[in-house]
Each structure stands twice: as structure tokens, then as C-alpha cells.
VEXFI-635440 format. One line per 2 residues: number of its first residue (from 1); their letters; for each residue y, x, z of N, C-alpha, C. Coordinates in pm, whole numbers, always signed. Layout:
<pts>
NUM) a) Y:X:Z:Y:X:Z:Y:X:Z | ...
</pts>
This chain:
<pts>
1) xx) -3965:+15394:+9345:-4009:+15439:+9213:-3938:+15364:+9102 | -3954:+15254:+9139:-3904:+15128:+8994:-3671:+15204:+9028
3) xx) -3620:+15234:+9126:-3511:+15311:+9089:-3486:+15422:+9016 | -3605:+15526:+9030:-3612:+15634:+8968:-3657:+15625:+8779
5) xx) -3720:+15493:+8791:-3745:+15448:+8633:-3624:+15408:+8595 | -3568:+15353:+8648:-3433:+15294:+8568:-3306:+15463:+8544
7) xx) -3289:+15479:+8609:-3219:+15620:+8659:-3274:+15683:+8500 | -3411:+15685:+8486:-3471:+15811:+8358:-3443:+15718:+8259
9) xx) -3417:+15548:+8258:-3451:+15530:+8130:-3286:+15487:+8084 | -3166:+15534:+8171:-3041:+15493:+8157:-3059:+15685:+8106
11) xx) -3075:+15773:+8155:-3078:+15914:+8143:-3129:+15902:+7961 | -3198:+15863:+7927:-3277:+15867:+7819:-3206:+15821:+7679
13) xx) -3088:+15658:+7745:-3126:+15640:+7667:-2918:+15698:+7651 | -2878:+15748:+7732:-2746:+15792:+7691:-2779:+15963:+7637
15) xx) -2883:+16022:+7639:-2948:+16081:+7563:-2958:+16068:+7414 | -2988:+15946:+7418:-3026:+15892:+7225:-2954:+15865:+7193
17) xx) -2828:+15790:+7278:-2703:+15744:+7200:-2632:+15874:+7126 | -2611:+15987:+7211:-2550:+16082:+7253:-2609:+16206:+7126
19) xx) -2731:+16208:+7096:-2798:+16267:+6992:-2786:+16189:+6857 | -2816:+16062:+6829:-2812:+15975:+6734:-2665:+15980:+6669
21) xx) -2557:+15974:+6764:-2402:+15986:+6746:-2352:+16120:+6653 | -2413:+16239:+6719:-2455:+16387:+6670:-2459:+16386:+6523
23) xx) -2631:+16296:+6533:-2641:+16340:+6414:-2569:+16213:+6266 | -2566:+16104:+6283:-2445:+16072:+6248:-2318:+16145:+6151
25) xx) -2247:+16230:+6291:-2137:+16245:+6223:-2167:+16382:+6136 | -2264:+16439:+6177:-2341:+16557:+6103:-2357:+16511:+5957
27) xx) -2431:+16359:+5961:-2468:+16295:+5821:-2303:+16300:+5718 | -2187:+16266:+5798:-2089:+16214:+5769:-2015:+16355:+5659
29) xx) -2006:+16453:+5780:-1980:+16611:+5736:-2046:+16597:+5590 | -2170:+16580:+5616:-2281:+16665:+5475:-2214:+16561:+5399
31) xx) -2218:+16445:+5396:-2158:+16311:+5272:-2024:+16408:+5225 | -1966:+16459:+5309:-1854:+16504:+5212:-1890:+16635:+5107
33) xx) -1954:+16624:+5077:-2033:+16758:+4980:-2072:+16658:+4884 | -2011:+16614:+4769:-2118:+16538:+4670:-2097:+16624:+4513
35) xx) -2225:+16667:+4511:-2224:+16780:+4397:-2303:+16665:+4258 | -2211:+16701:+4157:-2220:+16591:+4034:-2320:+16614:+3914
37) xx) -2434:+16561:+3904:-2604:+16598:+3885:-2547:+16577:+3741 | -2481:+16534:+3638:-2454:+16485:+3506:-2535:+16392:+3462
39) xx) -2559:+16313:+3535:-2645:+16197:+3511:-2523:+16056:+3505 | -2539:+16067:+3454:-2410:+15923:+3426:-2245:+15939:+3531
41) xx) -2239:+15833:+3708:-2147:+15928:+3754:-2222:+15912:+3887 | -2381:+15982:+3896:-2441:+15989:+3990:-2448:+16124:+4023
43) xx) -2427:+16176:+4209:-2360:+16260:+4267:-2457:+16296:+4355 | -2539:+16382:+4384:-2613:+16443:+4534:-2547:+16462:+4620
45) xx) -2563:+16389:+4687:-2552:+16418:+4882:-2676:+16466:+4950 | -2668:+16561:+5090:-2744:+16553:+5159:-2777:+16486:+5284
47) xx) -2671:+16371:+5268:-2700:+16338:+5419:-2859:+16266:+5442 | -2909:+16189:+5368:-3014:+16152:+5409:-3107:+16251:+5479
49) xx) -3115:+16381:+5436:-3192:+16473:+5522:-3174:+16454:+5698 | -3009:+16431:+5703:-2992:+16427:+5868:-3064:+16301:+5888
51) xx) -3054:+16179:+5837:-3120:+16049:+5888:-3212:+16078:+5890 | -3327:+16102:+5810:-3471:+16171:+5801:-3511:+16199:+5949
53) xx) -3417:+16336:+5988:-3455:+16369:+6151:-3388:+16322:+6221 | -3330:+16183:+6244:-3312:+16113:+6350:-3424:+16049:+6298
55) xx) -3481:+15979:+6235:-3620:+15898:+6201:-3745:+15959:+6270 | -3732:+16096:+6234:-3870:+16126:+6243:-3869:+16164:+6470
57) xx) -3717:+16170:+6483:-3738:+16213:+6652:-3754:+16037:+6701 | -3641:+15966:+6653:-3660:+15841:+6726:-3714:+15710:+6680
59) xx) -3758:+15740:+6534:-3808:+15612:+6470:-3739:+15546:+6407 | -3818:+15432:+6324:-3752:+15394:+6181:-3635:+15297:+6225
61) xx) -3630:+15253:+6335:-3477:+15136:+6400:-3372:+15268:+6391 | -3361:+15392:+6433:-3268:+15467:+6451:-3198:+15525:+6346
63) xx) -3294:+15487:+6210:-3279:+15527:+6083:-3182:+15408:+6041 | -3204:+15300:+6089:-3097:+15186:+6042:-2984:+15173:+6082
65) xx) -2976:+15221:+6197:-2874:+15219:+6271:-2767:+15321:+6256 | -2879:+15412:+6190:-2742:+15563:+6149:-2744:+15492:+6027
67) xx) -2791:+15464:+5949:-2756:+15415:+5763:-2654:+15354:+5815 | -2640:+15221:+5861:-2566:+15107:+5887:-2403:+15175:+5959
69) xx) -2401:+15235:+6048:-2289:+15347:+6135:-2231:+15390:+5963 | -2325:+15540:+5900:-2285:+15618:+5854:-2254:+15532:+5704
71) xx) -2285:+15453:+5638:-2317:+15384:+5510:-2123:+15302:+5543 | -2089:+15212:+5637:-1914:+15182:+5717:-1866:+15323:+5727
73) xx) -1901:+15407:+5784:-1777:+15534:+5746:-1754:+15580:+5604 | -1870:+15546:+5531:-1828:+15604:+5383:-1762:+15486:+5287
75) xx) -1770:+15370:+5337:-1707:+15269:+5317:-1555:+15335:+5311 | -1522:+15293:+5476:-1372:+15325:+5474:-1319:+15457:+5441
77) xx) -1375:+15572:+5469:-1324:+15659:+5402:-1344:+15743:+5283 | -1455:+15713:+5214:-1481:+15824:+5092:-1524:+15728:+4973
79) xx) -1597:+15597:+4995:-1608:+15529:+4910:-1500:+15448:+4834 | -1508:+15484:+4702:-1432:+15334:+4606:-1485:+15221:+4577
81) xx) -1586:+15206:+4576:-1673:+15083:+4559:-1743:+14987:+4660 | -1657:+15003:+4767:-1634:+14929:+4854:-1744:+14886:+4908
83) xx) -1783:+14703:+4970:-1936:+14685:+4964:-2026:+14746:+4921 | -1999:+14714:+4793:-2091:+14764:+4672:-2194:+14888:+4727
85) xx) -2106:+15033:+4753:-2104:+15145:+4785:-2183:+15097:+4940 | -2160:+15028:+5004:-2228:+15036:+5155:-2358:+14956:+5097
87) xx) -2363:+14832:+5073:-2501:+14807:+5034:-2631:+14926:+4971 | -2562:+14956:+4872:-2674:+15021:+4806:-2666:+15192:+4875
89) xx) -2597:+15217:+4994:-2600:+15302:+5059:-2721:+15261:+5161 | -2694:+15213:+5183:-2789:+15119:+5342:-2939:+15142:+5257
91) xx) -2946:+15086:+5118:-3038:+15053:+5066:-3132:+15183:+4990 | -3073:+15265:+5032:-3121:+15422:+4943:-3130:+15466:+5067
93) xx) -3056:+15498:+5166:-3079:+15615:+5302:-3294:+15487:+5369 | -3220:+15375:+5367:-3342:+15328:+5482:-3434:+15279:+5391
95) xx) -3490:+15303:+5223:-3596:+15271:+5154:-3689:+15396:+5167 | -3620:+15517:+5157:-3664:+15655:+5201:-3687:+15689:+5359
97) xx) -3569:+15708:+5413:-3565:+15752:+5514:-3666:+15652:+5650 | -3665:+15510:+5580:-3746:+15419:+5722:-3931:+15473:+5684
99) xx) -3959:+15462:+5557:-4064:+15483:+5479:-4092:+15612:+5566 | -4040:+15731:+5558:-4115:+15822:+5608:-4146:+15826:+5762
101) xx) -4046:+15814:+5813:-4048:+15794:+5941:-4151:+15733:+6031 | -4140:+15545:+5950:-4279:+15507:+6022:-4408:+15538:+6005
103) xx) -4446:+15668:+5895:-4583:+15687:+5853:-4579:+15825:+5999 | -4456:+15873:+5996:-4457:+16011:+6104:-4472:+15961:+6226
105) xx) -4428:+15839:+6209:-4450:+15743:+6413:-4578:+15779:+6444 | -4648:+15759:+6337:-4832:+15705:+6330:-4905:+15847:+6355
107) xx) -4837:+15933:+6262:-4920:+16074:+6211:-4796:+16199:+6242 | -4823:+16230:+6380:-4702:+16353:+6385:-4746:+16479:+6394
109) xx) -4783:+16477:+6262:-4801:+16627:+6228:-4765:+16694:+6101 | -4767:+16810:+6034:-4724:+16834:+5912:-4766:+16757:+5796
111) xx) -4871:+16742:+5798:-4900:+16664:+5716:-4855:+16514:+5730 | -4859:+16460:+5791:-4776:+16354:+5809:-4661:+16329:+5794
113) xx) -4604:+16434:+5788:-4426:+16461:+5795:-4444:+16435:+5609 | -4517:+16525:+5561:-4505:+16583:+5406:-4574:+16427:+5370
115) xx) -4658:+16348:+5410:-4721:+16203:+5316:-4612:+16100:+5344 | -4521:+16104:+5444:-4420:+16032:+5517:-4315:+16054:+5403
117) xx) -4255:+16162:+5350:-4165:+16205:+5284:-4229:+16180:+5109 | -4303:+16177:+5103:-4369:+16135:+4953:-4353:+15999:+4927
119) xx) -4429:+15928:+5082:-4452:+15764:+5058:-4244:+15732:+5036 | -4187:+15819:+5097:-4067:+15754:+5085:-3983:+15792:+4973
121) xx) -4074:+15902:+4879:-3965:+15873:+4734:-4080:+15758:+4641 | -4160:+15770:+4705:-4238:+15628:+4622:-4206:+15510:+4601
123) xx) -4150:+15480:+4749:-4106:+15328:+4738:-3936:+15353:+4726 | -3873:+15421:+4747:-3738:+15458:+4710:-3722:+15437:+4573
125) xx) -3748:+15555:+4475:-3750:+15532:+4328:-3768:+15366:+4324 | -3859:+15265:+4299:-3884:+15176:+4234:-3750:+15056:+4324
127) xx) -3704:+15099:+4411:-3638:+15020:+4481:-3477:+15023:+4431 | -3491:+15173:+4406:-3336:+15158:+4338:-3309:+15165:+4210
129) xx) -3417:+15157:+4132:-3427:+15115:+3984:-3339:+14965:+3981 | -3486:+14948:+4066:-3410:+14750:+4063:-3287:+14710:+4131
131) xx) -3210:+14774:+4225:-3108:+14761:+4293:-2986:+14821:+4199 | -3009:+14908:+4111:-2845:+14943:+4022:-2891:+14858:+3922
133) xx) -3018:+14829:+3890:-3036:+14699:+3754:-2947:+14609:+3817 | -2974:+14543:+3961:-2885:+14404:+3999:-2747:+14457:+4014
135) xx) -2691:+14578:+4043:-2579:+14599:+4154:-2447:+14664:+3981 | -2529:+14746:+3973:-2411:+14818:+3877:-2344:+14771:+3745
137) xx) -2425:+14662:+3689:-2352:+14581:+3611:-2209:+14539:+3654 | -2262:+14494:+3824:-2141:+14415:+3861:-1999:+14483:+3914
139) xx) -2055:+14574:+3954:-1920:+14681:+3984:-1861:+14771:+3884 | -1933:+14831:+3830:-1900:+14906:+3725:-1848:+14798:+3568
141) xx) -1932:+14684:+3560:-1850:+14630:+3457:-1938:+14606:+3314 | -2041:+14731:+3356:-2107:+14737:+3225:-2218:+14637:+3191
143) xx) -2252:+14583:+3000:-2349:+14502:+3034:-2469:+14513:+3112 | -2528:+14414:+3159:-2673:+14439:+3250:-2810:+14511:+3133
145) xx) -2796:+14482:+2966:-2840:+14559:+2866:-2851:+14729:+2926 | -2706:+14761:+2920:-2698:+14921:+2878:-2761:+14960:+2973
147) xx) -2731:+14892:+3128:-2757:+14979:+3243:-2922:+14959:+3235 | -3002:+14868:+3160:-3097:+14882:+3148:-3175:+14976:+3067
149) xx) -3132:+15031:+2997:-3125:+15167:+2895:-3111:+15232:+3009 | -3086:+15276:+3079:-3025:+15359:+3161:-3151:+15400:+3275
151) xx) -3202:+15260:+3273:-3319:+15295:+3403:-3411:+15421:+3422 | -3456:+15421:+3300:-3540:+15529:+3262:-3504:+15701:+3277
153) xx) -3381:+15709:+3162:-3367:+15820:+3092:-3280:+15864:+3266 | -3200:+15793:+3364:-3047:+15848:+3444:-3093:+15781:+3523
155) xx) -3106:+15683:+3585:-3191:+15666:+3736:-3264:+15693:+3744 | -3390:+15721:+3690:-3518:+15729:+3743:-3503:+15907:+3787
157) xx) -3455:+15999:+3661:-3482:+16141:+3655:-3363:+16164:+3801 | -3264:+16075:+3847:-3177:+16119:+3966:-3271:+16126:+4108
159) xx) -3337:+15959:+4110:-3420:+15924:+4250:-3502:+16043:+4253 | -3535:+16054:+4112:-3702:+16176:+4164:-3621:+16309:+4214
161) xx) -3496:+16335:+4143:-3468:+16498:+4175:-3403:+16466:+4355 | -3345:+16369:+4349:-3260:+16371:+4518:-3383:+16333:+4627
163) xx) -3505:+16248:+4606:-3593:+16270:+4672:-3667:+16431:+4729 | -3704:+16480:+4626:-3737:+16591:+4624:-3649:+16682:+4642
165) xx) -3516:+16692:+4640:-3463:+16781:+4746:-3427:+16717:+4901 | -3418:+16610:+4917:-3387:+16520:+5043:-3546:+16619:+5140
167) xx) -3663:+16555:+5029:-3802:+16607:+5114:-3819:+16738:+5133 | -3805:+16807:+5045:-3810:+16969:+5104:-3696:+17056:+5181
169) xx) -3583:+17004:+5239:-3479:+17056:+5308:-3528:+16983:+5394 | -3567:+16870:+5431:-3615:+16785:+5564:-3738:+16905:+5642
171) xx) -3861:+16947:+5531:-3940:+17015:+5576:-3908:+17132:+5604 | -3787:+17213:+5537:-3730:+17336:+5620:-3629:+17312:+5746
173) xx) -3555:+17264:+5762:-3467:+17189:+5831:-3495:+17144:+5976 | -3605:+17056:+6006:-3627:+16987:+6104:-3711:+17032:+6231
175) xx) -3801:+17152:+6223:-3829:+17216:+6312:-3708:+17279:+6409 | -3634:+17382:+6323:-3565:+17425:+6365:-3381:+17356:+6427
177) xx) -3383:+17232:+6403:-3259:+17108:+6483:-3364:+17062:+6599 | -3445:+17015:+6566:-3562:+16974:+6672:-3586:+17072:+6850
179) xx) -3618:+17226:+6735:-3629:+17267:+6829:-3471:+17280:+6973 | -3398:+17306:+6868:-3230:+17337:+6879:-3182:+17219:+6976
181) xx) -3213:+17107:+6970:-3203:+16991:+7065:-3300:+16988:+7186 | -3409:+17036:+7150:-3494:+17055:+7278:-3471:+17159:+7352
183) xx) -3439:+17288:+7321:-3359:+17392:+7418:-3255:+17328:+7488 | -3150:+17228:+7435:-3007:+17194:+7487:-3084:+17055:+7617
185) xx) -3178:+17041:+7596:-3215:+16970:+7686:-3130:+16808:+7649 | -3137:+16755:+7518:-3051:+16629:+7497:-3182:+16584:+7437
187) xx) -3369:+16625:+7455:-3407:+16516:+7453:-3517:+16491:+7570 | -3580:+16369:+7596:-3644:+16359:+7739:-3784:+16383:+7751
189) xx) -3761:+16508:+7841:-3873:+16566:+7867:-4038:+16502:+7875 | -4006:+16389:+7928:-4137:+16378:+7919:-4206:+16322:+7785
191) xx) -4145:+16266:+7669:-4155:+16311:+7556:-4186:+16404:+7424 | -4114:+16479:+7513:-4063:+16636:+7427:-4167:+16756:+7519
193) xx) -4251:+16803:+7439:-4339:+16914:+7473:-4270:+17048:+7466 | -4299:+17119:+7550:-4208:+17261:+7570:-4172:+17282:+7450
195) xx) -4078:+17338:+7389:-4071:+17442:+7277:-4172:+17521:+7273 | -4238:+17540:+7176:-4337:+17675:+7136:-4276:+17754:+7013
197) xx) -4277:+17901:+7060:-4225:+17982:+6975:-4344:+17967:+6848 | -4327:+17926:+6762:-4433:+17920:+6682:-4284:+17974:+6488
199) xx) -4381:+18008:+6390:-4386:+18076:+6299:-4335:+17970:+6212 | -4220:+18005:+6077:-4278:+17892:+6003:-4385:+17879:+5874
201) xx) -4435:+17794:+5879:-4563:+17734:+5799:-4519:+17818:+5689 | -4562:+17925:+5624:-4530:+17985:+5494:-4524:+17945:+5389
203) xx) -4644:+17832:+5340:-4679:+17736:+5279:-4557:+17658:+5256 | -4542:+17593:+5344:-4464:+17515:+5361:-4314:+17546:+5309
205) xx) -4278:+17698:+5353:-4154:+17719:+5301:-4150:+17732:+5185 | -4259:+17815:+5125:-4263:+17824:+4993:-4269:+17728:+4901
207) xx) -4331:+17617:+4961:-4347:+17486:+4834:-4181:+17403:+4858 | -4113:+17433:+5004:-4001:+17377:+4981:-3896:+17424:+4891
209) xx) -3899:+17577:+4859:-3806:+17664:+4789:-3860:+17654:+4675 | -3973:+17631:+4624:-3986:+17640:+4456:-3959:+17460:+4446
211) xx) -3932:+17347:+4487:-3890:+17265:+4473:-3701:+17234:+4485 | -3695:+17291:+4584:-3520:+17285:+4552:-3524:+17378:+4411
213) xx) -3553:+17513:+4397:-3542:+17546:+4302:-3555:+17494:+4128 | -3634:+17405:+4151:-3687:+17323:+4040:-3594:+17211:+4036
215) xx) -3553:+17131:+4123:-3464:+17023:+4114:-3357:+17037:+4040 | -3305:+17205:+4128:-3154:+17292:+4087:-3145:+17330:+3972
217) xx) -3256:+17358:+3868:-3244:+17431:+3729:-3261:+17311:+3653 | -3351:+17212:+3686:-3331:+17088:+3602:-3167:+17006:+3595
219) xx) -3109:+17025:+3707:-2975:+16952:+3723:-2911:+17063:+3635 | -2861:+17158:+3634:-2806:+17292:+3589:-2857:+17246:+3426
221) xx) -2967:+17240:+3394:-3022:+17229:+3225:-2964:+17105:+3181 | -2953:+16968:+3275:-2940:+16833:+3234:-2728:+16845:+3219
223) xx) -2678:+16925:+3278:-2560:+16989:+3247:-2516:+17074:+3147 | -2594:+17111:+3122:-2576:+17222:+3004:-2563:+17359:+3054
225) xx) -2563:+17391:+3190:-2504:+17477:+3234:-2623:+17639:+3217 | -2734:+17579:+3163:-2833:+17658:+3117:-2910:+17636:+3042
</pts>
């Protein structure tokens, strides 16, 4: 028996490597999409959505471990701001992304998913207020004054809109990769409960689409573009 445990838990865990890796370079793909909100020279990405569902399948360590992976690839290849850019990468994907996760460890259910994804623009926002107060003076150059002007009116209105689309593409999104990995059989069964053909939450879609929608016309208005 104690062979057949080792056998499932070497099976398991080149499983997680093997999925975690996935989604990763998935995160990496989406990072190259950064659409420019006109908020100072702050840019939406979606990758945190992919970390999100490696969090919510394997927990808040797996969330660090893709920040930390994916936060060095944008280093060397897409970032100019070098450190800088990986710190406060590390520090935005896992203030959100660990936050929800470990409330979903506890509570895995919709609702849990949706208080998981709230608690994590809660403590996100106030975390990266104070992190471009310390960080962006120093890279960017500008006094630690202006960027304090700044907290309010251009960080704060960015965290709330990229939270809130990060959280409602997570809640459309993650059933359906979830399920998509559990058909391919890359996660371990005795874990993973059959697939059930089940519906999606209507509710649910709907409050996710009038929120991207709302994020999208506020970015679009804060542009001028309407």
C-alpha cells in the first residue's frame, strides 16, 4: 500500500507541476495584452485572473509560486523597470490573488469564491496605495509629494477598476478551465469530484457582465473616449 501511496503522490504531484506550469505561461500570454486605463502610465492586464485559478484549485503557496515564476518572466522580457516592476508585481498578483484563495481553501463554494475575491480587492487596494507611495517616487523620479496627490484621484480609482474586472472574469472564467482540466484528467481524482454538467449561475453571469461593463465605460469616460 505505502508503494501505491508514493506512486499517486509522485502521479499528483507531476500533475501540479505540469498544470501550475500551464497556467503560468497562460498568465504570461495574457501579460502581453496591457490595455492603457489613462490613469497616469497605469495599464490593465489580465493575468491575475489565471493566478486566481491556480489559487483557488491548489491554494494560496501556488499563487506565490506562479507570481514569483510569472512576476521573473516579465522582468526579463516585457518589463522596463526592472526589480522595481517584479516587486510590486509579486506584490499586486499575491495581495489579491493569496487573499482570495485562502478564504476559498476554507469556503468552496460560490459564495466563497465571490467573499474570497472581494476580501482580495480589500486588502489589495490599501496595499498598493502604500507600495507606489514607497516604490514610485523611486523609479519613476517623481517627488514622494506629487505621487501623493496621486493616491487618491489615479491609484485608488485603477486598484478598484482592475480588481473588479480581475473578480468578475475569475467568476465567469473558472468553472469552465476547471472543468476543462478535469475532463483532460491533469487533476487527481480523488480530489476532483466527477464533472457535473451543471448550468451557469445566471446571477452570477449577469452581475459579472454589468461589472466588466461598468469598469469598461468608466476607463473609456476617464479617456475621453466617451
Amino acid at each position: 500500500m505505502s508503494g501505491e501511496r508514493i506512486q499517486s503522490s509522485k502521479r499528483w504531484d507531476t500533475k501540479k507541476i505540469t498544470v501550475l506550469a500551464m497556467l503560468t505561461a497562460l498568465a504570461f500570454l495574457v501579460a502581453l495584452v496591457r490595455i492603457p486605463t489613462g490613469l497616469f502610465i497605469l495599464r490593465y492586464e489580465a493575468k491575475d485572473v489565471i493566478i486566481v485559478i491556480g489559487g483557488f484549485i491548489f491554494g494560496p503557496l501556488a499563487v506565490v509560486a506562479m507570481s514569483v515564476v510569472l512576476s521573473l518572466l516579465e522582468m526579463i522580457f516585457l518589463s522596463e523597470t526592472a526589480w522595481f516592476g517584479f516587486l510590486m508585481n509579486v506584490i499586486a498578483t499575491c495581495s489579491f490573488a493569496c487573499t482570495a484563495s485562502i478564504i476559498y481553501k476554507k469556503w468552496r463554494t460560490l459564495l466563497g469564491a465571490a467573499v474570497g475575491l472581494v476580501a482580495g480587492i480589500v486588502v489589495n487596494v490599501p496595499v498598493m496605495l502604500l507600495w507606489n507611495y514607497l516604490i514610485v517616487p523611486i523609479y519613476q523620479g517623481f517627488p514622494r509629494e506629487a505621487v501623493a496627490s496621486m493616491l487618491v484621484p489615479v491609484f485608488l480609482p485603477f486598484n478598484l477598476i482592475k480588481g473588479g474586472l480581475n473578480a468578475a472574469m475569475v467568476m465567469l472564467v473558472y468553472k469552465p478551465i476547471r472543468t476543462a482540466l478535469d475532463k483532460s484528467r491533469l487533476l487527481p481524482g480523488s480530489d476532483t469530484p466527477a464533472p457535473r454538467k451543471t448550468k451557469m449561475n445566471i446571477g452570477v453571469l449577469l452581475a459579472s457582465i454589468f461589472v466588466i461593463a461598468t469598469c469598461v465605460l468608466f476607463i473609456l469616460s476617464w479617456r475621453g473616449v466617451i
